[in-house]
C-alpha positions as CSV (number, residue, x, y, z in Angstrom):
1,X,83.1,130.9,76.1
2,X,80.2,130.6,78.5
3,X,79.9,127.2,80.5
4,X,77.5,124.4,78.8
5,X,74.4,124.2,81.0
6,X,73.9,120.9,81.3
7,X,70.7,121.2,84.0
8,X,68.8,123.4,80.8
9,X,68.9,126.4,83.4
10,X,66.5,124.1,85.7
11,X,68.1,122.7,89.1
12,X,65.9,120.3,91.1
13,X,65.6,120.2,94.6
14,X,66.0,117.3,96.2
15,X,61.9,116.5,96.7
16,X,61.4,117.8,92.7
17,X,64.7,115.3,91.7
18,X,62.7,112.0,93.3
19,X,59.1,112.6,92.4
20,X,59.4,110.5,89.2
21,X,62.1,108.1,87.7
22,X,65.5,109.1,86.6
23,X,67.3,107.6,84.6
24,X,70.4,105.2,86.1
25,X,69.2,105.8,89.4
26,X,67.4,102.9,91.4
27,X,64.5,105.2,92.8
28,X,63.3,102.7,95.6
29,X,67.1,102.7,97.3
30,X,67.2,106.7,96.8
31,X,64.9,106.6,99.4
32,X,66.8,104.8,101.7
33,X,68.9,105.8,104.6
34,X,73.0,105.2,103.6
35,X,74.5,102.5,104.7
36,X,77.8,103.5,103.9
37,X,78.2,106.7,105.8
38,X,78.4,107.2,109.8
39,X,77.6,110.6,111.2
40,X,79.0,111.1,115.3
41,X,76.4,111.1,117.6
42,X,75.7,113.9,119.5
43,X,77.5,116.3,117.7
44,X,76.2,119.7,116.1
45,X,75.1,118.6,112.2
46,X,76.8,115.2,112.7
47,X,80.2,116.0,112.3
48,X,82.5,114.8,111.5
49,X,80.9,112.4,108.7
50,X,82.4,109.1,107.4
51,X,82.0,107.6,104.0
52,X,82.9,104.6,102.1
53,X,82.7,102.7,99.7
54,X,78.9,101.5,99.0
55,X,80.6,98.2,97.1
56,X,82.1,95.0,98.0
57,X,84.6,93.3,95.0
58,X,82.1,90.7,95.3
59,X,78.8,92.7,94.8
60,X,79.5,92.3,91.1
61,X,80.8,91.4,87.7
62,X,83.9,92.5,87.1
63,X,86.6,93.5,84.6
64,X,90.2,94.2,86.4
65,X,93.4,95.8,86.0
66,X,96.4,95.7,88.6
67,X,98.0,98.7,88.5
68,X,101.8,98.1,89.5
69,X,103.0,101.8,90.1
70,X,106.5,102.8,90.2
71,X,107.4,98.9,91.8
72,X,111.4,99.6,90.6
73,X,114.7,99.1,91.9
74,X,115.6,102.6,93.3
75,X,112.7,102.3,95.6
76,X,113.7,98.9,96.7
77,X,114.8,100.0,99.9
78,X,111.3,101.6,101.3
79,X,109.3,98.4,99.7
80,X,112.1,96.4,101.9
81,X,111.4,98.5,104.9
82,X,108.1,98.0,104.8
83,X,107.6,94.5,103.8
84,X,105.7,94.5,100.7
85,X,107.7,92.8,97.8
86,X,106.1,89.6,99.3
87,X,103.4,91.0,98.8
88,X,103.7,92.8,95.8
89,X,105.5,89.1,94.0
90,X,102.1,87.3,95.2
91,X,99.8,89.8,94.0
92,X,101.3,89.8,90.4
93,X,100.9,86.0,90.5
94,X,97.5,85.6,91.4
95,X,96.5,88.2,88.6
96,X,99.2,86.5,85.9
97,X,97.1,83.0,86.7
98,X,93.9,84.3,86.7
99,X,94.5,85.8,83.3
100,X,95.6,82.9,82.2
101,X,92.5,80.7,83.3
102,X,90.3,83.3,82.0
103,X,91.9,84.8,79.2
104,X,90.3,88.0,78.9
105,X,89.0,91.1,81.1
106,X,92.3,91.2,83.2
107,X,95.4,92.6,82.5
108,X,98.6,94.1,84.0
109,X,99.7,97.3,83.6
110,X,103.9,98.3,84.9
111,X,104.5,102.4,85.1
112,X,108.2,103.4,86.4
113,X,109.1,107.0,87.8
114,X,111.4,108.5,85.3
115,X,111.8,112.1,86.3
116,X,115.7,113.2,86.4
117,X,117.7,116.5,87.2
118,X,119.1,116.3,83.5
119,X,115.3,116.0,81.8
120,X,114.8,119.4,81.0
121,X,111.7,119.4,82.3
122,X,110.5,122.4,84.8
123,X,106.9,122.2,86.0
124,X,105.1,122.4,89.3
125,X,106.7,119.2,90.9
126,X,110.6,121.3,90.1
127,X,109.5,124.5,92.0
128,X,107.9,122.2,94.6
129,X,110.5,120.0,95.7
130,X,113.1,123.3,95.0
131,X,116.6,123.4,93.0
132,X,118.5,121.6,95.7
133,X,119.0,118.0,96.8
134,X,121.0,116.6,94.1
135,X,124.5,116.2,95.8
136,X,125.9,112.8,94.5
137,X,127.2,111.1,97.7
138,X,123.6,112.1,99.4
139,X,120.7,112.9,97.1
140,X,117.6,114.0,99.3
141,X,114.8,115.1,96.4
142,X,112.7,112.7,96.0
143,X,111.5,114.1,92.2
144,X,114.1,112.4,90.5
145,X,115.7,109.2,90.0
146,X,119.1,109.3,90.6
147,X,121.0,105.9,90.1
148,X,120.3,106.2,85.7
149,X,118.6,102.9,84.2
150,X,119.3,101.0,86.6
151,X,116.9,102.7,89.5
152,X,114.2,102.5,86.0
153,X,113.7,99.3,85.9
154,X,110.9,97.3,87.8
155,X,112.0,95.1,90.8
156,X,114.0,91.8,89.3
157,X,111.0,89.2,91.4
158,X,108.5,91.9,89.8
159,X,109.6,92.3,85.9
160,X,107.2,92.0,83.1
161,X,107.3,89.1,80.9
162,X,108.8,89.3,77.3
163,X,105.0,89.0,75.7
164,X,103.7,91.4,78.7
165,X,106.3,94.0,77.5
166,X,105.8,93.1,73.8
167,X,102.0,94.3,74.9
168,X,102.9,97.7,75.9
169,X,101.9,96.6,79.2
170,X,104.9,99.1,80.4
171,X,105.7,102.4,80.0
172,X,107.7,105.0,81.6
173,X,105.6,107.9,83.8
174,X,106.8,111.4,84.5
175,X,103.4,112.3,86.0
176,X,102.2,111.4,89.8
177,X,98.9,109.8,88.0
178,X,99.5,106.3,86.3
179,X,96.9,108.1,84.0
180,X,98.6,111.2,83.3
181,X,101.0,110.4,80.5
182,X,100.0,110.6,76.7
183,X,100.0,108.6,73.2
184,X,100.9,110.7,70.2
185,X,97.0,111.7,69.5
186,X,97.1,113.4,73.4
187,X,94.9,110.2,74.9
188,X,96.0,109.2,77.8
189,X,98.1,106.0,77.2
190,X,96.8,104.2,80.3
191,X,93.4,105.1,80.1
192,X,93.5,103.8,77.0
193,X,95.1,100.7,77.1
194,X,92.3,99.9,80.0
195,X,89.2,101.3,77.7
196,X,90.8,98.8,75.1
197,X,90.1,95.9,77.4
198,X,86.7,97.1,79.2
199,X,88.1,97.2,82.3
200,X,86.1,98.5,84.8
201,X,88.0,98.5,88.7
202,X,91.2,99.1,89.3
203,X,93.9,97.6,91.8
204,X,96.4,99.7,92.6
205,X,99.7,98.7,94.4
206,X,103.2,100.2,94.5
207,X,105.2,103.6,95.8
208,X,104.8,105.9,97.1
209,X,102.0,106.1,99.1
210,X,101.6,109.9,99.2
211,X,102.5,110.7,95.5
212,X,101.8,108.4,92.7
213,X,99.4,106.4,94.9
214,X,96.9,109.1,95.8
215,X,97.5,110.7,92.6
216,X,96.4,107.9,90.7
217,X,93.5,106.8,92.7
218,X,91.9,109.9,92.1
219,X,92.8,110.4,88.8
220,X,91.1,106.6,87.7
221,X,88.4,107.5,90.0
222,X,87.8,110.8,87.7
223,X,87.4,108.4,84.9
224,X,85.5,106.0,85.9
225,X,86.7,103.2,87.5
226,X,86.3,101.6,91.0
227,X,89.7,101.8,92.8
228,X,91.0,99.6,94.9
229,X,94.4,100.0,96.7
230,X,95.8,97.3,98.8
231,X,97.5,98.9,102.0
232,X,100.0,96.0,102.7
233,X,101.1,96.4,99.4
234,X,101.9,99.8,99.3
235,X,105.0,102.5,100.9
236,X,106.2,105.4,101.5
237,X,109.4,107.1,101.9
238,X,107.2,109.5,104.8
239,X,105.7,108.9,107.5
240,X,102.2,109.8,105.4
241,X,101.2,106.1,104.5
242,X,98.2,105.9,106.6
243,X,96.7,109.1,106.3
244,X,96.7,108.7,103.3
245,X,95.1,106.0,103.3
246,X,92.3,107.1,105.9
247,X,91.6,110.2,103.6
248,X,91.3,108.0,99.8
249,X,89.8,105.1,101.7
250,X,86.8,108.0,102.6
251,X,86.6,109.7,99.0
252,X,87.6,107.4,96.6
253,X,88.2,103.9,96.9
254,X,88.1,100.8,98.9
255,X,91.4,100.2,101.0
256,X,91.9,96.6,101.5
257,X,94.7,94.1,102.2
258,X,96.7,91.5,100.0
259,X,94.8,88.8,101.7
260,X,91.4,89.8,100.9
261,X,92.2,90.6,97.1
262,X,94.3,87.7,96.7
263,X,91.3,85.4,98.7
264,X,88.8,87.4,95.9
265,X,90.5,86.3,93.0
266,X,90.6,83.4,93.7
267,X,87.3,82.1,94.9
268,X,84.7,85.1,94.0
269,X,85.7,86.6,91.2
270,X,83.1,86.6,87.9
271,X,84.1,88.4,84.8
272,X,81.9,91.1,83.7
273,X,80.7,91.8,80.5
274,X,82.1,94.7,78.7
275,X,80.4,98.7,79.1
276,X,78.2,96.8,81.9
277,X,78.9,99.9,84.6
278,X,81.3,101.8,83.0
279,X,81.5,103.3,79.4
280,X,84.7,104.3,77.2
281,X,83.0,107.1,75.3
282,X,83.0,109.8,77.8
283,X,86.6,111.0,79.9
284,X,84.3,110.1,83.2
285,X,84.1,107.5,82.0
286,X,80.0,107.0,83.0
287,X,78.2,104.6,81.0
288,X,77.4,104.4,77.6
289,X,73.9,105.6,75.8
């Protein structure tokens, strides 16, 4: 099956592309210099280059999700170590309020790891992380959860409510990206659980850092949204945390900290109107015709 052209066999140079409108493009500021990216001076081409994010959470409207990944009791111990559940418990009580004021066009959304050695499950991750690692009195891999239910269930200061639970507002994930688990008609359940609310940018807070973190980012970045992750507010079991967040924070999100999200929420925020910047017909999630 050949590819679908979709340039009709015609692709425009760069002088062709701006010599009349297009549509959702705002022609005047294609002309402009970036103000979002910094070349190094002095060096051949430029390089290295630095982008970012050409928003602010205030520049707009919004619809918002906080996206509470894998914030359970057998990672306790590296959210301890690194100071988040603070964080994390203040975070999840700003959004709870604000939903409550507003009632609509926020929502919280819980995912646990659930991977384990008796799943029966062997994909990429098994051959990655290898057979070993699962002596009892000193587990090492880190694909699976080894202390049963108990290590599945979210941090005790960070559980859903009864009605948020009633609301399918939690599921179990076996995937690295919140995004990449399914309904029974193969959608993804996340994906559309967001669609269903016309939410539009993303928060994303949790472990670990280096795994479900940067998975998810980019996988809600493929569809559509504008991703946020809040770097006091997330860990790692590595010693990855900030690359990590150097490389996402200069592809596909904004990297911010629980102050300025928390400050946002409270005094900026204004609740967008639904399909305003992002649309729920297409899996990239680009806006609606």
């Amino acid at each position: 099956m050949a590819p679908v052209d979709i340039n009709n066999g015609k692709i425009l140079t760069a002088v062709e592309a701006v010599a009349e409108p297009r549509k959702h493009r705002d022609m005047a500021l294609a002309l402009e210099p970036m103000n979002n990216c910094t070349a190094t001076a002095g060096a051949p081409f430029g390089l290295p280059l630095t982008f970012r994010a050409a928003w602010d959470l205030p520049s707009r409207s919004r619809r918002i999700a906080l996206l509470m990944d894998d914030c359970q009791e057998e990672y306790r111990p590296y959210a301890e170590n690194a100071n988040i559940v603070s964080n994390l418990v203040r975070l999840l009580n700003t959004f709870r309020v604000k939903k409550a004021e507003i009632g609509e066009g926020i929502c919280i959304v819980w995912s646990v790891w659930s991977r384990t050695f008796d799943d029966g499950i062997s994909n990429s991750m098994d051959r990655w992380y290898g057979p070993r690692g699962i002596r009892p009195e000193e587990p090492e891999n880190a694909l699976y959860i080894f202390t049963g239910n108990a290590g599945m269930v979210p941090m005790k200061e960070l559980a859903p409510t009864e009605e948020e639970l009633a609301g399918g507002w939690f599921y179990q994930g076996r995937h690295l990206d919140m995004f990449w688990n399914f309904d029974e008609n193969g959608k993804s359940f996340l994906d559309e659980k967001l669609k269903a609310e016309a939410i539009d940018t993303v928060v994303l807070v949790g472990l670990w850092t280096d795994e479900c973190i940067v998975a998810t980012a980019y996988g809600a970045f493929s569809r559509g949204y504008d991703v946020v992750v809040i770097s006091d507010a997330t860990a790692t079991a590595t010693a990855n945390h900030t690359t990590c967040l150097d490389v996402i924070n200069g592809v596909c999100c904004k990297v911010m900290n629980t102050e300025e999200v928390i400050s946002y929420m409270n005094e900026s925020f204004q609740l967008g109107s639904p399909g305003q910047v992002k649309g729920i017909k297409h899996p990239d999630g680009r806006i609606d015709d």
